[in-house]
N, C-alpha and C positions, 0 to 999 in steps of 0.2 A: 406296452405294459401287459404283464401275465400275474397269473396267483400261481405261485407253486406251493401247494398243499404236501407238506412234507410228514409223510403216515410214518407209525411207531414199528418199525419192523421187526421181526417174529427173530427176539433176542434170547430164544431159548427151546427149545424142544419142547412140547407140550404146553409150551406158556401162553394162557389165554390174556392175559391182564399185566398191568406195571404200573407201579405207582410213580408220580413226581415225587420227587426226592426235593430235589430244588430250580428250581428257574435259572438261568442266566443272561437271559433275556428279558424285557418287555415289549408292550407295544409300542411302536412306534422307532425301536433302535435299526439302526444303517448297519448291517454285517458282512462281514467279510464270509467268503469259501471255506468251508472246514470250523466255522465259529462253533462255538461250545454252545449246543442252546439248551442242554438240559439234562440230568442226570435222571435216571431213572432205576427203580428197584424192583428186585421179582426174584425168588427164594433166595433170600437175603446174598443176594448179588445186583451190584449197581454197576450199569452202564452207562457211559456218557453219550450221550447223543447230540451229532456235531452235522451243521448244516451242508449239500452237497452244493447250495447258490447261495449267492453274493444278491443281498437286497434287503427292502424296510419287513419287520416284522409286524405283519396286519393283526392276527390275531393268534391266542395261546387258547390250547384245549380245555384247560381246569388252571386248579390251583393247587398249592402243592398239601402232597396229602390227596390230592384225587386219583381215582385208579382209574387205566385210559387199556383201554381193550385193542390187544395189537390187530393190526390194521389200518385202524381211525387216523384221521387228522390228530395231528399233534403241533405243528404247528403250519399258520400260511405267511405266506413269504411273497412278496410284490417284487417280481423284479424285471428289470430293465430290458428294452429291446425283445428278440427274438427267445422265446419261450422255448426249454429243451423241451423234446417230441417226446412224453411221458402221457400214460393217465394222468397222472399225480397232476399236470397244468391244466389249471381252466384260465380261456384268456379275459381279460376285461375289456367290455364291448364298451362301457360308457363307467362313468364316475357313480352314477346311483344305481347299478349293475354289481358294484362290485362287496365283498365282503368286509363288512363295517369290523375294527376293533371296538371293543368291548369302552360303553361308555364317549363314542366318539359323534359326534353329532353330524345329521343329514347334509347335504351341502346344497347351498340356495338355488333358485333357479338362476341368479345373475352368476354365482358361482359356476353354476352347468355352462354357461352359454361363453365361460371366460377360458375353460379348460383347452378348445382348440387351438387357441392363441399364443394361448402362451410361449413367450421365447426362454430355451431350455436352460443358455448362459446366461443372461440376463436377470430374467424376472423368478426363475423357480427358484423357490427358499432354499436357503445352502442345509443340506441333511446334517440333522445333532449329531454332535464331535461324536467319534468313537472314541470307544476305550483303548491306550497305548496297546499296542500289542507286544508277548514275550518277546524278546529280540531271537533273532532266527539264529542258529547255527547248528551245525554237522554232527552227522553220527546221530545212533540212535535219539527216540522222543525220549525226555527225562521224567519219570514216573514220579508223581506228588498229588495228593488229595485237591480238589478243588480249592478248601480254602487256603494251605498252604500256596498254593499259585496265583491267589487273588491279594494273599499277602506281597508274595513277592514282586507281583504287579505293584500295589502298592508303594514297596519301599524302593523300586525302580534295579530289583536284582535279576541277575540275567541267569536263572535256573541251570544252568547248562555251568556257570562255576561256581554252584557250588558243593562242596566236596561231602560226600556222606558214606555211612559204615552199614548201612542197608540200603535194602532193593531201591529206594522209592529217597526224596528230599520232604524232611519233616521239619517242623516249627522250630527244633532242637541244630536243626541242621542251619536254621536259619540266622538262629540265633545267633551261634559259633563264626557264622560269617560278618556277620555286624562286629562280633569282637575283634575278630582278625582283621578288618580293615576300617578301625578305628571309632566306628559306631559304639552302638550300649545298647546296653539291654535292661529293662528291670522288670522286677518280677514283686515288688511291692514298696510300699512307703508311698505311693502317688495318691492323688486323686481318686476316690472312689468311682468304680463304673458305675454309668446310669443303670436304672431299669429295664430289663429287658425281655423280650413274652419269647417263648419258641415254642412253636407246634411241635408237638408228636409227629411225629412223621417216620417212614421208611425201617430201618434197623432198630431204632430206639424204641419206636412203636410198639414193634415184634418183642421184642426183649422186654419191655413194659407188658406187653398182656402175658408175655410166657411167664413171667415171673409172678403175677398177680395169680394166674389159675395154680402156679404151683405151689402157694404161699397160703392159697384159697381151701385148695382140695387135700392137701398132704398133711397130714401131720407128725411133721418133722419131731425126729429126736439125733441127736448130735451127741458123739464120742470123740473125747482127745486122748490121745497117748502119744509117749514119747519115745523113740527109737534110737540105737546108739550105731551112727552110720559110720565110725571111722573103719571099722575093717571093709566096708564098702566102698567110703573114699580112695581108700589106697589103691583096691583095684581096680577100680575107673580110671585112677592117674596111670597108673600101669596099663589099661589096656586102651588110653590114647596115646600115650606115648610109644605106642607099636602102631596104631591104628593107617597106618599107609596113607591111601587113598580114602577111605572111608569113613564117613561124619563124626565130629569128631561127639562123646557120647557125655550126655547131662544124667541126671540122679535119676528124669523121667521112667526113660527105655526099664531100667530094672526095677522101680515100683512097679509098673505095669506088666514086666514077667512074676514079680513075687506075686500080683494078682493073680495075675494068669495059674499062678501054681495053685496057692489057696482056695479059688474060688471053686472046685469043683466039691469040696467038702461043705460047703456053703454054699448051697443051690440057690437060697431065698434071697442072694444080694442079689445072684445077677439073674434077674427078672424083670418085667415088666407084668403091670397091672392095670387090667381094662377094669375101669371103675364104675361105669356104664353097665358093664355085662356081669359086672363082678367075677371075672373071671384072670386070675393070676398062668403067665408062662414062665416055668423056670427053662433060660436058655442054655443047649450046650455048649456052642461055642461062644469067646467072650469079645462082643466087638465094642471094642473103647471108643467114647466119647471123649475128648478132648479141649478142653476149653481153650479158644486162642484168642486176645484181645485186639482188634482192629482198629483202622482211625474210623467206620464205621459203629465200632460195639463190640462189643462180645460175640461167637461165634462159637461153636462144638464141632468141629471137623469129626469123623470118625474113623478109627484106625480098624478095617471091616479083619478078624479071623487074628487078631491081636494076642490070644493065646498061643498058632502055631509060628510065631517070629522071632529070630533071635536079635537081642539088643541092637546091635549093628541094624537090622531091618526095620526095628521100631524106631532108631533116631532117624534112620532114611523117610520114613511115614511122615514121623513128627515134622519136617523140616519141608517136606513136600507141602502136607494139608495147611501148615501154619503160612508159606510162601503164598499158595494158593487163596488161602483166605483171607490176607490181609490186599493181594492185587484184586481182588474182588473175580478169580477167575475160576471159584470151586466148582466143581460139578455138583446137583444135586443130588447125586445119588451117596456124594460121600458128606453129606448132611446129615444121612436118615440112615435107622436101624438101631442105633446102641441099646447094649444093654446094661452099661454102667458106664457110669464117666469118672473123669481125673481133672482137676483142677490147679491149676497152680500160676502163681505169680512171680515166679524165679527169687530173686535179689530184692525183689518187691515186697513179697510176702510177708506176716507178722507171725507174733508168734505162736497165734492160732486163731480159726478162722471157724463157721459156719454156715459152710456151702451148702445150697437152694438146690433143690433135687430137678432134673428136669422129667416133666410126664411122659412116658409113661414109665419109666422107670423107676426104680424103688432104694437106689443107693450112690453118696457119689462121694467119692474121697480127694480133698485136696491137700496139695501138698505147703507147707510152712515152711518160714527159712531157717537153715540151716545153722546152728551158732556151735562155738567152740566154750565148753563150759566145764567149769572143776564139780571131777567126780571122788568120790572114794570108791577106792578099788583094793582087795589085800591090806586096809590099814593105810595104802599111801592114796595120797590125792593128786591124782593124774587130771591131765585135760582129753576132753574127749568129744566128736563131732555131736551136736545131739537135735533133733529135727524133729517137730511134733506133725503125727497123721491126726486131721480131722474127717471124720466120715459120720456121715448126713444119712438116716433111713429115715424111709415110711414106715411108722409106726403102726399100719394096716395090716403091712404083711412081716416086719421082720420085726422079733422081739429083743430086747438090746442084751438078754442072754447069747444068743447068736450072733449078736453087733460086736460084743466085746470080745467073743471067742477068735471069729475072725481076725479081730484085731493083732490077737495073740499069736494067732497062726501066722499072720503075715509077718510079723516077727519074724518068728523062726526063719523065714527065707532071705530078710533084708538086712537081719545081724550076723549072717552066713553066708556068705557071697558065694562061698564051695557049694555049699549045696542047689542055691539058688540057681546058679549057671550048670549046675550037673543036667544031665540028661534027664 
């Protein structure tokens, strides 16, 4: 019998710390090789952390929500026979030698003197059942959050059939599958769920205090307007409908060049503001923040020099940082820097919103959905695409004479698609 002391290893460039996210283990569970025992977080990217030995789980570092300093014990592991030839093994010389889990009690002296005795088939207590395991099969791993795979452990689905229209199998994905082979689903009219506490913890955490100091220190003021995107539609459908090889393009790419045009007449949006120093930087180039929603949270990818990119470039970003961010694989460096962000909720969205500014920045515009609505035009009442911009400043530095100017000017570029795409 050995301890294999299984340390948190150095899951990121410069990363001193990681917090638990969640357990998937306890003490005392029988694991298999490669078992899940823990996810963990550290600038808002989460890793799973998966055992390299097969044995009983002695003891866990913390609890979740504790932050564990890479290097350290994260978790120890008792396992069987000859001990791989690591640091990481310390062997166990005797029963009250060895590393107690948490809350476990001392063992008697009659218990000390019985331990050499013992017959292995025979008398040693059969180890608590494990958990079924995914059923195995070929080809690539199948990419899904922890609890969609605890789910489908649950309903006894074998992840690998079933069929999904993104990267990753999702709860929706799951769902679909129970329809199709004669299951249900519901989604209300039953039995109320119990009560139930959840710690803060990991991405939520984050997003919780960001939102609180920006809610704290800013004093938001909020401008809607409404824009008439059909002559933009049209050439969007026209210029995927040529688009070859290359992605195909959403409303985003060209709000984000009408920024890019606008914004140098409006130095005060794209800033940030050390509130500290009281010192405001109007920046020259414009590197976009972009909000993407994850099965973790929310998340700002940033699209770094977003001003010199053409559409085609900016959906290729979009589509990158959003992939990257939801598989939990973003680099940090493309987290940090913006100096205004974009928000938006595609198909999701209502008909106007009041987006939370992130610090240090001072301006963020999201985007609404899109509805088809009767205008008058000439005396006749046509229908026309019509889409509300909400944008969010800090009332510190930008006065909503300059909020709504802006506003106007971004017009001019997103009700003119000619001019927008010109040089």
């Amino acid at each position: 019998m050995a301890i294999f002391n299984f340390k948190l290893p150095d899951i990121g460039e410069g990363i001193a710390e990681a917090e638990i996210v969640d357990w998937h283990v306890k003490v005392g569970d029988m694991i298999e090789e490669d078992a899940h025992l823990a996810d963990m977080m550290t600038d808002k990217a989460t890793v799973e952390m998966e055992s390299p030995v097969a044995g009983k789980v002695v003891k866990l570092a913390g609890e979740v929500g504790d932050m564990i300093p890479i290097g350290s014990v994260l978790v120890e592991i008792e396992v069987e026979g000859q001990a791989p030839a690591q640091e990481d093994v310390a062997p166990v010389e005797s029963q009250d030698e060895a590393p107690m889990a948490d809350g476990a009690e001392e063992p008697t002296e009659a218990q000390e003197e019985e331990i050499p005795t013992v017959d292995v088939e025979e008398k040693a207590p059969a180890p608590a059942p494990e958990p079924e395991p995914e059923p195995a099969h070929s080809g690539e791993k199948v990419l899904a959050s922890p609890t969609v795979r605890q789910r489908a452990r649950d309903l006894g689905i074998d992840l690998s059939e079933v069929k999904t229209t993104s990267d990753r199998v999702r709860h929706a994905d799951l769902d679909a599958y129970l329809l199709y082979n004669g299951g249900s689903v519901s989604h209300g009219g039953g039995a109320p769920r119990k009560d139930e506490t959840i710690k803060v913890v990991g991405m939520r955490r984050k997003i919780a205090e960001n939102m609180q100091a920006a809610k704290r220190k800013i004093p938001h003021f909020t401008l809607v307007d409404d824009f008439d995107m059909t002559a933009l539609e049209e050439t969007r459908a026209m210029m995927n409908a040529d688009r070859g090889n290359r992605p195909k393009l959403t409303v985003l790419p060209f709000i984000i060049t009408a920024m890019a045009k606008a914004l140098p007449d409006f130095p005060m949006l794209n800033a940030t503001y050390d509130d500290d120093a009281n010192v405001i930087t109007r920046h020259g180039p414009m590197h976009l923040g972009m909000a993407a929603q994850t099965d973790a949270g929310l998340m700002v990818p940033v699209i770094k020099d977003a001003h010199g990119k053409s559409v085609w470039q900016l959906a290729s970003d979009i589509n990158r940082l959003a992939e990257e961010a939801r598989s939990g694989k973003i680099a940090r460096d493309d987290l940090q820097g913006a100096t205004i962000s974009l928000s938006s909720l595609g198909p999701m969205g209502g008909i106007t919103s009041t987006p939370v500014i992130t610090p240090p920045q001072v301006a963020i515009i999201a985007v609404n959905k899109m509805q088809e609505l009767p205008v008058i035009e000439d005396d006749e009442l046509v229908a026309k695409k019509k889409m509300n911009l909400s944008l969010s400043c800090d009332h510190r530095v930008v006065d909503g004479w300059d909020a709504a100017s802006f506003l106007q000017h971004l017009r001019t570029f997103i009700e003119n698609p000619i001019r927008l795409l010109s040089a």
